[in-house]
C-alpha positions in Angstrom: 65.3 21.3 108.3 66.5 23.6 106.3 71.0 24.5 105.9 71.2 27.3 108.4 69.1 25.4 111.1 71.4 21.8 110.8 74.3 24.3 111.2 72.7 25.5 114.0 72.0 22.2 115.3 75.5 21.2 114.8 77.4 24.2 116.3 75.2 23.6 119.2 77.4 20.3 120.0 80.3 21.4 118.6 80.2 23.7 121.3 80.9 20.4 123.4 83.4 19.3 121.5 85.2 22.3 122.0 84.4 22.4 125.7 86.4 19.2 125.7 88.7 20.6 123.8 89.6 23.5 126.1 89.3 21.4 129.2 91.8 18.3 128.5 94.2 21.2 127.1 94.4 23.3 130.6 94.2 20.4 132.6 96.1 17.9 130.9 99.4 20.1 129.6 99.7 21.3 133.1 99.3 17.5 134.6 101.3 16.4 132.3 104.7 18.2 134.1 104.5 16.4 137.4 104.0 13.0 135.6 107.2 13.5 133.5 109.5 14.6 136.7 107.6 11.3 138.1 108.7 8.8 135.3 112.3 11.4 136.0 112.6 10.9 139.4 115.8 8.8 141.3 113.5 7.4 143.3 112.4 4.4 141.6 109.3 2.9 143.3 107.8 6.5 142.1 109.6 6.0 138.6 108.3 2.4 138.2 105.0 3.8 139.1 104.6 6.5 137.1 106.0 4.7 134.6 103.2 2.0 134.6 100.6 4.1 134.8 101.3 5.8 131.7 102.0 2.3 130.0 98.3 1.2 130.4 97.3 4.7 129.9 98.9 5.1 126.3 98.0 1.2 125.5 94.4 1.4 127.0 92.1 2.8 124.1 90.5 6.2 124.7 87.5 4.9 124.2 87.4 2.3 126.5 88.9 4.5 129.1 85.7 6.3 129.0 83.7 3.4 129.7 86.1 2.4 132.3 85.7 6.0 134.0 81.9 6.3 133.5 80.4 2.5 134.3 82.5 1.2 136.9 82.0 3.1 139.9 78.5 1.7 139.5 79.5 -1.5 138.6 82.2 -2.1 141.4 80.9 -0.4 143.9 76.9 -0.1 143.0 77.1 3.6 143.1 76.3 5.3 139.3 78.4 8.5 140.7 77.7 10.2 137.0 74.9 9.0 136.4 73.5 11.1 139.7 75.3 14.3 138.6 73.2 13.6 135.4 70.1 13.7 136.8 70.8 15.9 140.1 72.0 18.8 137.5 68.8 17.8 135.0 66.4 18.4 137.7 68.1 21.4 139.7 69.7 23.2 136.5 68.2 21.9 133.4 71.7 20.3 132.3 71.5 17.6 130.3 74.8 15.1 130.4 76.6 17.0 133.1 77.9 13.6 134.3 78.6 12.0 131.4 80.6 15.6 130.3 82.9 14.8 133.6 83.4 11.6 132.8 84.9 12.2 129.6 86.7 15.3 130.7 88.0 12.9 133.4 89.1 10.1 131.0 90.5 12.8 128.3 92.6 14.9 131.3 94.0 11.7 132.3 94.9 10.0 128.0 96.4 13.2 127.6 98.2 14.3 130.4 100.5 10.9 130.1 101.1 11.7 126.4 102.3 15.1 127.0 104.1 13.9 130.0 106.5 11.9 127.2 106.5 14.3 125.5 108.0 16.7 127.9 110.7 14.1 129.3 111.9 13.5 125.9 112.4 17.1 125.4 114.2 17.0 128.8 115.9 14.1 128.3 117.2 15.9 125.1 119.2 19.0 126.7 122.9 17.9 126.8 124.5 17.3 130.6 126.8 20.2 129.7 124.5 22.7 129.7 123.5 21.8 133.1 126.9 21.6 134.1 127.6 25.4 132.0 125.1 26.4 134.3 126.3 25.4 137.5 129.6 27.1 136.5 128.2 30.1 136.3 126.9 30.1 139.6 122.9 29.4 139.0 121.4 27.0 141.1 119.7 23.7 139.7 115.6 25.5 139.2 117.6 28.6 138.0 119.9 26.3 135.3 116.7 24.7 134.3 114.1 28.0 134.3 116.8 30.2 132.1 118.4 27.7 130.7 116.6 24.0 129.6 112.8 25.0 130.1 113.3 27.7 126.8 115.0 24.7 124.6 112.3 22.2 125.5 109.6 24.4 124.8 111.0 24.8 121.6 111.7 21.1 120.8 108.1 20.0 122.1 106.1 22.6 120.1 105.7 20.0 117.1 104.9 16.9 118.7 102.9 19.0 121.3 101.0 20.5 118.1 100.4 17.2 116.7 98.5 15.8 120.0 96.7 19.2 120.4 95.0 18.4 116.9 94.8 14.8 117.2 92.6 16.1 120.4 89.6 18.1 118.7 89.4 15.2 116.5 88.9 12.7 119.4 86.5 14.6 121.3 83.9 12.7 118.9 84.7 10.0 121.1 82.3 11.4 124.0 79.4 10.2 121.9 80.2 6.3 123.0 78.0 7.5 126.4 75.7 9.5 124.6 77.2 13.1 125.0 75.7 15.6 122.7 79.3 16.1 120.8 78.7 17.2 117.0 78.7 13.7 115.7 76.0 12.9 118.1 73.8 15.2 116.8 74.4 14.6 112.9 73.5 10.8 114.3 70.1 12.3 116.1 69.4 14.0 112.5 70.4 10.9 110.4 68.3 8.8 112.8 65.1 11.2 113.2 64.9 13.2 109.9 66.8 10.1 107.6 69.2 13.1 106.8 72.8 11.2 106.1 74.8 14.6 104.5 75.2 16.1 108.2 77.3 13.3 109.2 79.4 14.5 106.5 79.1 17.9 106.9 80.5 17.6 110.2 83.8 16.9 108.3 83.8 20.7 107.8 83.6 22.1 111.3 86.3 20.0 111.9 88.5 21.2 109.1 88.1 24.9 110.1 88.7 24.4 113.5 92.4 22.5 112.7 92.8 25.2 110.0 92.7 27.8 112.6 94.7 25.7 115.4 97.3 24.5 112.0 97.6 28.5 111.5 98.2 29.7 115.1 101.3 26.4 116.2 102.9 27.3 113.0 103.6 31.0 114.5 104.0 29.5 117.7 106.8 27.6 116.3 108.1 30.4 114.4 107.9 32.7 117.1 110.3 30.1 118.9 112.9 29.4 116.3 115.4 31.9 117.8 117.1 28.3 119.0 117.1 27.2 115.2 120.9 25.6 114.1 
C-alpha cells in the first residue's frame, strides 16, 4: 500500500474514534449535571448512592468497563444483546460493529459522565456561601442566584480540568479496539498484521497530535474568552 492509501485506511477509523469522541462529549457533559446535584443532594440515601456509583466508576478501569458492558448481558443472562445489533445491523444495513460501537459509547458516556460530574461539584462546592446569600438579598430566588450568579463562575473554574478530560478522551477512544472496533489503532494493527507494515502503528501518533492541537487551540480561547472573572 502505498502513503496516501494507509492514510486513507487510517482516517477511515479515525472517523470512529472521533464518533466516540463526539458522542461521550454530548452525552456525558450533560449526564454529568444530574450526577453532581446527586452526590449534592440533602438527601443522603441518594448522596450515598450517587456517591458509590461514581467510586467504582472512577476506580473501575475503562477498559474493563467495556468488557463489563459488552460480555455480560450474555454472560448473566445468556442473551449477547450487542452481539445481535452486530449482526441484525450487518445483515439489514451493511454495518459492521454497530453493537460493539454502543457498547463502548455506553461504557465511555457512563466513565465520563462521573468524572465531569466531580468536576462540576468541585466547582460548585467552590462559590463562597456569601454569594448565595448576596443573592438572596437582592431578591433573586435560589435557580435565579445560581443561573446569574454561580453557574458563570463554575464555568469558568471547570474549563481547565474540563479541558484536560476532553483530551484525555480522544486519546482513550483507542480503547474500543479491546472488542474489536475498527478505531484507528485497530486498523494500523489489521495493516501490521496483514501487510507486516509496523510504521502505521506509529503513524497513528500523528492523527492524534493534530486532532489535540486543534482541541489544545480552541479550550485555550475558550478559557480566554472566560477570564472576565480573572483576580
Amino acid at each position: 500500500m502505498t502513503f496516501l492509501e494507509v492514510t486513507a485506511f487510517l482516517l477511515d477509523g479515525f472517523k470512529i474514534s472521533l464518533l466516540i469522541f463526539a458522542v461521550t462529549l454530548l452525552c456525558g457533559a450533560p449526564l454529568g449535571l444530574p450526577i453532581a446535584f446527586c452526590s449534592m443532594s440533602k438527601f443522603k440515601p441518594l448522596k450515598a448512592l450517587s456517591k458509590v456509583i461514581v467510586w467504582i466508576v472512577r476506580g473501575v478501569p475503562l477498559m474493563l468497563q467495556i468488557f463489563i458492558i459488552y460480555y455480560v448481558p450474555g454472560l448473566l443472562f445468556d442473551f449477547p444483546l450487542f452481539s445481535k445489533i452486530d449482526i441484525f445491523m450487518l445483515i439489514n444495513y451493511g454495518i459492521e460493529d454497530a453493537g460493539r460501537i454502543v457498547a463502548v459509547l455506553i461504557a465511555f458516556t457512563i466513565n465520563y459522565a462521573c468524572y465531569f460530574s466531580e468536576i462540576y461539584r468541585g466547582g460548585i462546592e467552590s462559590i463562597s456561601r456569601g454569594q448565595y446569600e448576596a443573592g438572596y438579598v437582592l431578591g433573586l430566588t435560589q435557580s435565579q442566584v445560581f443561573r446569574k450568579i454561580v453557574l458563570k463562575q463554575v464555568v469558568k473554574r471547570i474549563v481547565p480540568p474540563m479541558s484536560n478530560e476532553i483530551i484525555t478522551l480522544i486519546k482513550d477512544t483507542a480503547l474500543a479496539n479491546c472488542i474489536m472496533v475498527a478505531e484507528i489503532i485497530k486498523q494500523a494493527k489489521e495493516l501490521a498484521a496483514t501487510d507486516a507494515m509496523v510504521w502505521p502503528l506509529f503513524y497513528t501518533g500523528v492523527f492524534y497530535l493534530i486532532f489535540v492541537g486543534i482541541l489544545t487551540i480552541l479550550l485555550s480561547k475558550l478559557e480566554k474568552k472566560l477570564s472576565y472573572f480573572r483576580g
